[in-house]
C-alpha positions in Angstrom: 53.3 -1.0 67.0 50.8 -3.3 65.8 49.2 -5.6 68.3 49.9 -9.3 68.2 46.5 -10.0 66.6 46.7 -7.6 63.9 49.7 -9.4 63.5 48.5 -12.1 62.8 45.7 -11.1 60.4 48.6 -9.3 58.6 50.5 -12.7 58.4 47.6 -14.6 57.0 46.6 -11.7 54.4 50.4 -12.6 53.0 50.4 -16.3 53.3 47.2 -17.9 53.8 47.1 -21.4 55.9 50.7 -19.9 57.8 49.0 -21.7 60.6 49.6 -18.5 63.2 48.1 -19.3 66.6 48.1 -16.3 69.5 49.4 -17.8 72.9 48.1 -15.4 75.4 50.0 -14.9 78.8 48.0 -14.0 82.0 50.5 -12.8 83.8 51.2 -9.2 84.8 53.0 -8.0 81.5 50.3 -9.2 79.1 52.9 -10.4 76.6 51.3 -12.2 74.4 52.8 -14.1 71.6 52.8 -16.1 68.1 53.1 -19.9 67.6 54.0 -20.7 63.7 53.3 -23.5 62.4 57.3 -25.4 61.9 56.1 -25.5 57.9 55.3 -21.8 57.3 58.0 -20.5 59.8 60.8 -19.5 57.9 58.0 -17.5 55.5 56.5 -16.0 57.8 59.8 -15.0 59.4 60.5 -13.0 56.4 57.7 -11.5 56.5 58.0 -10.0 59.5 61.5 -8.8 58.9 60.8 -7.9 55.3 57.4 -6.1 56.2 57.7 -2.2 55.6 55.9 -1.4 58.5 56.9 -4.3 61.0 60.8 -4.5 59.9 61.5 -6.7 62.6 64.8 -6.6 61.9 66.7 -7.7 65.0 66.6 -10.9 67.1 67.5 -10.4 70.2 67.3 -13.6 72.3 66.7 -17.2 70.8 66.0 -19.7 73.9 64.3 -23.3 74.4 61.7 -24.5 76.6 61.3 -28.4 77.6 57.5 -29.3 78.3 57.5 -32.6 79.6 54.2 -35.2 79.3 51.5 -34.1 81.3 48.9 -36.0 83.5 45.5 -34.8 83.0 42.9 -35.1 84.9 39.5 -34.4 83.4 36.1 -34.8 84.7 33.6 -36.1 82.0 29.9 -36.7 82.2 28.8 -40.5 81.3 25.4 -41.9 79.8 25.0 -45.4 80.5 21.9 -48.0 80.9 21.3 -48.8 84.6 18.7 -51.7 85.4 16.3 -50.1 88.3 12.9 -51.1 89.6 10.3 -49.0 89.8 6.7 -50.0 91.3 7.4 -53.8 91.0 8.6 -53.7 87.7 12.1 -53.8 86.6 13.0 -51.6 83.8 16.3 -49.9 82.0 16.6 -46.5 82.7 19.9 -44.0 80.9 21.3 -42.6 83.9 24.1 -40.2 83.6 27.0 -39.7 85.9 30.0 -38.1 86.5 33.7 -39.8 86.3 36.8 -38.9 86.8 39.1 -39.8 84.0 43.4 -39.2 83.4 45.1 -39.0 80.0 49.1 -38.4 79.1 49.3 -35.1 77.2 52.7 -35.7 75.2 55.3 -33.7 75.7 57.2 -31.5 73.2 60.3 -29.3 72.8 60.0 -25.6 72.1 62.2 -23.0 70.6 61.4 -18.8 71.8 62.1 -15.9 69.9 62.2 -12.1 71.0 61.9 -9.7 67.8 62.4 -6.1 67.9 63.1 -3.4 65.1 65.9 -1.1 64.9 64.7 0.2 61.9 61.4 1.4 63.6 62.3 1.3 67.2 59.5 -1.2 68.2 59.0 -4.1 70.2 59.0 -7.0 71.4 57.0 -9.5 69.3 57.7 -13.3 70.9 57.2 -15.6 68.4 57.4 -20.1 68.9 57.7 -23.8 67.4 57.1 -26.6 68.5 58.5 -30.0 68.0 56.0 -33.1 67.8 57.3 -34.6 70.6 60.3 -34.9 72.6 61.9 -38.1 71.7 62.2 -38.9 67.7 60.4 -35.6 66.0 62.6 -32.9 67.5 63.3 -30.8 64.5 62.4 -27.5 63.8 64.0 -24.8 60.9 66.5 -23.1 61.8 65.7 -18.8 61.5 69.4 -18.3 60.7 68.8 -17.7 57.4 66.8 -14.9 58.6 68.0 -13.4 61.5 71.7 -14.4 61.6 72.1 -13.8 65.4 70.0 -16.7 65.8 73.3 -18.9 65.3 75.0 -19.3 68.3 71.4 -19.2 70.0 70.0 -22.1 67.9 73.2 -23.8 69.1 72.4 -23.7 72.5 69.2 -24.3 72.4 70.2 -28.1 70.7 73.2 -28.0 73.0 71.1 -27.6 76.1 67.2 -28.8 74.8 68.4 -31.1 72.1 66.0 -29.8 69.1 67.2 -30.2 65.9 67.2 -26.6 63.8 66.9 -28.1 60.0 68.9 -25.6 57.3 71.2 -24.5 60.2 75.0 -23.3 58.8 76.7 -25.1 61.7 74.7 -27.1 64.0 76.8 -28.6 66.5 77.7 -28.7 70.5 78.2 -24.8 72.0 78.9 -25.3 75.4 79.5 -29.2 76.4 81.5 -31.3 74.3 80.9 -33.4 71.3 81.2 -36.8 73.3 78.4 -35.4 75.9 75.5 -37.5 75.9 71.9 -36.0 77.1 70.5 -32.3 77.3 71.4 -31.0 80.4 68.1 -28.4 80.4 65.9 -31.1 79.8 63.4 -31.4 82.9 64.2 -35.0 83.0 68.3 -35.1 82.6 69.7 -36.6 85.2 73.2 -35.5 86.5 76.0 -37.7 86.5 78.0 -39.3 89.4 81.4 -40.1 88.4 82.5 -36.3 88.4 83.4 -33.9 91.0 82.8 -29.9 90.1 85.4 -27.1 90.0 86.2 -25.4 91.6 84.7 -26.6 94.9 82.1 -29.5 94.8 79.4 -29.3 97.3 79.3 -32.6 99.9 76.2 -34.0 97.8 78.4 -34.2 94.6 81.4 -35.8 96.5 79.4 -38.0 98.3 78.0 -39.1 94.7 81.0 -39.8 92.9 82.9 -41.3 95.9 79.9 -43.6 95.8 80.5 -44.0 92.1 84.0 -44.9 92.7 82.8 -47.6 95.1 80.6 -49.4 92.6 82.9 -48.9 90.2 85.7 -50.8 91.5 83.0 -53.4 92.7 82.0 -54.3 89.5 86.0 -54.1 88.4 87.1 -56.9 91.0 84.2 -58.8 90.6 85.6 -58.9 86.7 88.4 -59.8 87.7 87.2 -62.6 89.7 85.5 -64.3 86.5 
């Protein structure tokens, strides 16, 4: 099988500006993979099913990967004018220095693919999208069209992550239900009180919702008291 760089270069012969990037991985299994560009995915997804010598023609595994904003530290070298005196006489004098600075790298959502073919008993190629960010641009297209195992999978992955697969056949809730609020994979979600698990809660959970109760029937008599 072709590497993921050749890959690539195979990709960009067949749709120039696809906007393929290699994500390499530095752990022990080398498994690189290929980030596409949300507006050249579906094309390039064809390709590489369609391709007579990749034929990726099975999806195996569709999942979603919350990356939530990042503090970065950075340390940057400054120029600036400093006033100094030298021999009796003051003068101004670039000096540079070193500081240490912190920026927010936004956040994003991201949906995973594993691609093997049947046809010519190769793989995996991992290819990705990503969402512009996390909060209001969370939509990516939907590779049903393509690989039609993706559709319970895409289904999840907004179930659970909350992206938005554009040009999906039936994108709704696969495993809580339709009134659910929230993403319960997001790094972020916060688990509610006012429930206990089945079939045995564990003391933290009861202590939680009997503590819900509590404040619940607070805020009811002091309702009532108005």
């Amino acid at each position: 099988m072709r590497t993921v760089e050749e890959i690539k270069t195979a990709i960009e012969a067949a749709i120039p500006g696809a906007g393929v990037e290699v994500v390499p991985n530095p752990g022990p299994s080398g498994q690189h993979s290929l980030r596409l560009a949300p507006g050249h995915a579906v094309e390039v997804a064809k390709f590489l099913r369609d391709d007579a010598e990749l034929a990726f023609d099975y999806l195996s595994n569709a999942t979603g990967v919350d990356w939530p904003d990042k503090e970065i530290t950075e340390k940057v070298k400054v120029t600036r004018p400093v006033t100094k005196t030298v021999e009796g006489v003051e003068q101004t004098v670039d000096e540079t220095v070193e500081e240490t600075r912190k920026r927010i790298e936004p956040g994003c959502l991201e949906a995973v693919y594993h691609l093997f073919s049947v046809a010519k008993k190769h793989g995996p190629v991992v290819i990705r999208m990503r969402t512009a960010n996390r909060t209001d641009q969370v939509e990516l297209p939907s590779l049903t069209p393509i690989w039609r195992s993706a559709e319970f999978q895409e289904r999840e992955i907004f179930d659970l992550f909350g992206i938005v697969f554009t040009g999906h056949p039936d994108l709704r809730r696969l495993l809580m239900w339709d009134g659910f609020k929230d993403h319960p994979m997001r790094r972020d979600y916060v688990e509610p009180d006012d429930f206990e698990y089945e079939p045995t809660a564990h003391d933290d959970v009861l202590a939680r919702a009997a503590a819900h109760k509590a404040a619940t029937a607070g805020q009811e008599g002091t309702g009532a008291a108005r």
